[in-house]
Each structure stands twice: as structure tokens, then as C-alpha cells.
C-alpha positions as CSV (number, residue, x, y, z in Angstrom):
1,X,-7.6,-11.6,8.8
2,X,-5.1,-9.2,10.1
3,X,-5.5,-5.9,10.8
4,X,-4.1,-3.6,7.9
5,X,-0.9,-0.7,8.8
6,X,-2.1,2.0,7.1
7,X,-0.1,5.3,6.1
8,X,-2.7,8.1,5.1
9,X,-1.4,11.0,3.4
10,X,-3.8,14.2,3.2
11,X,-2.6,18.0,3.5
12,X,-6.2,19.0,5.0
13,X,-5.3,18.7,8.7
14,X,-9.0,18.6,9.9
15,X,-9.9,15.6,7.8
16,X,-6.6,13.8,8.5
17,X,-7.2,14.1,12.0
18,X,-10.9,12.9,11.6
19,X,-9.9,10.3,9.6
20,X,-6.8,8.7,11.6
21,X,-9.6,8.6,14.7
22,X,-12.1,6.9,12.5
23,X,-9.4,4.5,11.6
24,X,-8.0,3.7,14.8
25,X,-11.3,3.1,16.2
26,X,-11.6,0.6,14.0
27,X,-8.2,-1.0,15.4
28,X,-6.3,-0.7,12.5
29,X,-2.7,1.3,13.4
30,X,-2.3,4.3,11.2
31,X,0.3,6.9,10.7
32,X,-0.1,10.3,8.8
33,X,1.6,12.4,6.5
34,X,0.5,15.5,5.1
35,X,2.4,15.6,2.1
36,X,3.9,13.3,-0.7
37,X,7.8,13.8,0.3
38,X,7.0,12.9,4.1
39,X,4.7,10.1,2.9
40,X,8.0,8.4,1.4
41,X,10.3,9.7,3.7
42,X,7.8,7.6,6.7
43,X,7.7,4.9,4.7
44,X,11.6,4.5,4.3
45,X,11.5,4.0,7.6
46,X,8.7,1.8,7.9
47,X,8.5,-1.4,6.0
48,X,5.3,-2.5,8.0
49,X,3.0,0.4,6.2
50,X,0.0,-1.9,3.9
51,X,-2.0,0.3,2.5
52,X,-1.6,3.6,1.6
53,X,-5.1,5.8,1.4
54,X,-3.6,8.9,-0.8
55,X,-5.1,12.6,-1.2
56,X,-4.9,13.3,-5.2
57,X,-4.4,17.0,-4.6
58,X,-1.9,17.9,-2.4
59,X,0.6,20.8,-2.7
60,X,4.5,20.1,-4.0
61,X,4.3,16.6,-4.9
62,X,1.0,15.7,-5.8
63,X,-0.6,12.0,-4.9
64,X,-0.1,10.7,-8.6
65,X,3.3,11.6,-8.6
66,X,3.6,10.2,-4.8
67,X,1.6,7.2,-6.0
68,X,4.2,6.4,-8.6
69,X,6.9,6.7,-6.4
70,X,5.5,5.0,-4.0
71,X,5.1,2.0,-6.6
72,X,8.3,2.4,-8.1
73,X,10.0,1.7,-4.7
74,X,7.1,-0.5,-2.9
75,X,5.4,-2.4,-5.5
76,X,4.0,-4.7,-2.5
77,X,2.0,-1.9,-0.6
78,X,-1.2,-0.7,-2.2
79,X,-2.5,2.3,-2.6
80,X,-6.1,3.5,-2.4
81,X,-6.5,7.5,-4.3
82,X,-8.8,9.5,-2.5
83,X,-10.3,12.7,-4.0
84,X,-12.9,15.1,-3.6
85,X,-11.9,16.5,-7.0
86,X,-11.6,13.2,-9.1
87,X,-12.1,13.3,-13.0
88,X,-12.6,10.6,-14.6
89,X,-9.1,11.2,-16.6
90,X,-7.2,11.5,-12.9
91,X,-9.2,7.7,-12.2
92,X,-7.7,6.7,-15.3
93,X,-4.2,7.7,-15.1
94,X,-4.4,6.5,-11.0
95,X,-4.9,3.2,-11.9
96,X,-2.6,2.8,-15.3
97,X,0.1,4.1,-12.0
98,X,-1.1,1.2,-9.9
99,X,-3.6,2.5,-7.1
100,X,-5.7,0.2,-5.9
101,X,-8.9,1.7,-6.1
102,X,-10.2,5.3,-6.3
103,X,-12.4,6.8,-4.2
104,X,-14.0,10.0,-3.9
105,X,-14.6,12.2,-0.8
106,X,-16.4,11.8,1.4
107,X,-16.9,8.4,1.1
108,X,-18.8,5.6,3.4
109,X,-16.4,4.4,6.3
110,X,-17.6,1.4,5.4
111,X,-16.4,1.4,1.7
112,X,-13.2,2.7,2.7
113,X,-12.8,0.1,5.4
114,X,-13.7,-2.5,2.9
115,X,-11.5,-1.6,0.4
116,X,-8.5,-0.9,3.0
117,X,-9.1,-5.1,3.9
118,X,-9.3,-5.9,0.1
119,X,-6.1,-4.3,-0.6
120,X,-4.3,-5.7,2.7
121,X,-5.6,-9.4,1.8
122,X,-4.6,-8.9,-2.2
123,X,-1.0,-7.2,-0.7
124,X,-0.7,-10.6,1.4
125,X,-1.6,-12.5,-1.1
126,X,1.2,-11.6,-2.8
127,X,3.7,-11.9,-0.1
128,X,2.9,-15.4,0.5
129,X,3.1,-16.4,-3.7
130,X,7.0,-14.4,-2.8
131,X,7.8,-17.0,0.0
132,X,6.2,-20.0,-1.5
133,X,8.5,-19.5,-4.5
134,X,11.6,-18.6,-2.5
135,X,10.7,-21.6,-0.5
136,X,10.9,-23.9,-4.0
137,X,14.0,-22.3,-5.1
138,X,16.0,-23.2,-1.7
139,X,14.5,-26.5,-2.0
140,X,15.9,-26.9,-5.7
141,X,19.5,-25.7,-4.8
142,X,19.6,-28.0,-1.7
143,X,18.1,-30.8,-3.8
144,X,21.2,-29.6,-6.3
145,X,23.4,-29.9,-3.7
146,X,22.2,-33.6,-2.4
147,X,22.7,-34.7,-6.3
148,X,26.4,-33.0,-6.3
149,X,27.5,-34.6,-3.0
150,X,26.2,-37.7,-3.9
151,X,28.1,-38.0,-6.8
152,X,31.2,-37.2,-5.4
153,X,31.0,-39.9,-2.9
């Protein structure tokens, strides 16, 4: 299993801290941002971000806003909406947006981390179904191109 690249976006600087030493002691590489702009301004930048763990209430550009964004522009990378003010409407519209999952805070480390490796194996998943059929469609056209050559000769 590899170890996931997570981006964690939270305005509360304490529990970002907290949480990005919890994280990394648990040897996955993560980068912070405290807001919704920075989060996709970092991850223009960085094509190697997995999973996204997302604060729902953030000044400016809260994380439902941020989360569609964010799949609008990285349908690959998953997001997992973390909240310690969740509704059961926010859960709702969060997942019709395409999070992940939805946790509340503070959650287990150990749910977290769980879910973090379920959405970096389901985001792989999905890269390799990508290459497999990209692999198929270069075999076709070279296969198309054999045929062509051949009947030329």
C-alpha cells in the first residue's frame, strides 16, 4: 500500500498544527492550507496531493465551495469533509459535491487514518482503470496501423 499525500485545509491554526504532526508521525507527507483559495492555489502546483481532509467552516471560501472546486478541477483526488459543526443537510450536500466521507471533529486518529487509506486505495484504483484503458486504446491504433501497412504492401 502506498503511503497517501495528503493536503489538509483547516483555518484553526492550533488543530492544523496538531493534526499535520499526528499525520506525519504516521509517515504519510502532508502539506497545509488554511483556507479554500490557498488549498487550490497549493494544489495547482502540486499534482502529487491524494487526499484532501477539508474543514467545512472556514472563512472566504468555505470547504463545500472549495470541495467543488476542488472536484471540478481534480476529479482524481478525494476529499474527506471534516466538521465540528456538521448537519446532517451539510453531510448531504458534501457528498452529492463528491467528498469522500464526512467526519466530525474530533474524530479517532484511527478512523481518520482509515478513511485517508480507503480514499488513497479507491483514488488509485482509479488511476490504474485510466492507464489500463489508455494502454488498450494505443494498442488498437498500433494494431490499426499493422492492418494499414499491411495492406499497402
Amino acid at each position: 500500500m502506498t503511503t497517501a499525500n495528503i493536503l489538509l485545509v483547516e483555518d484553526e491554526e492550533t488543530f492544523i498544527e496538531t493534526m499535520a504532526k499526528r499525520l506525519n508521525k504516521r509517515d504519510f507527507a502532508v502539506s497545509t492550507a488554511s483556507s479554500g483559495q490557498e488549498a487550490l492555489d497549493m494544489l495547482a502546483n502540486n499534482l502529487k496531493i491524494d487526499v484532501v481532509i477539508l474543514d467545512v467552516k472556514m472563512p472566504g471560501m468555505d470547504g463545500l465551495e472549495t470541495l467543488q472546486a476542488i472536484k471540478q478541477k481534480y476529479p482524481l483526488i478525494h476529499v474527506i469533509m471534516l466538521t465540528g459543526h456538521a448537519t446532517v443537510e451539510s453531510a448531504i450536500i458534501g457528498m452529492k459535491k463528491g467528498a469522500f466521507d464526512y467526519l466530525m471533529k474530533p474524530c479517532e486518529m484511527d478512523i481518520l487514518i482509515s478513511k485517508v487509506n480507503d480514499a488513497n486505495d479507491a483514488k488509485r484504483l482509479h488511476e490504474e482503470k485510466i492507464q489500463t484503458a489508455r494502454i488498450k486504446e494505443i494498442g488498437k491504433s498500433v494494431e490499426s496501423t499493422r492492418d494499414i501497412i499491411s495492406s499497402l504492401s
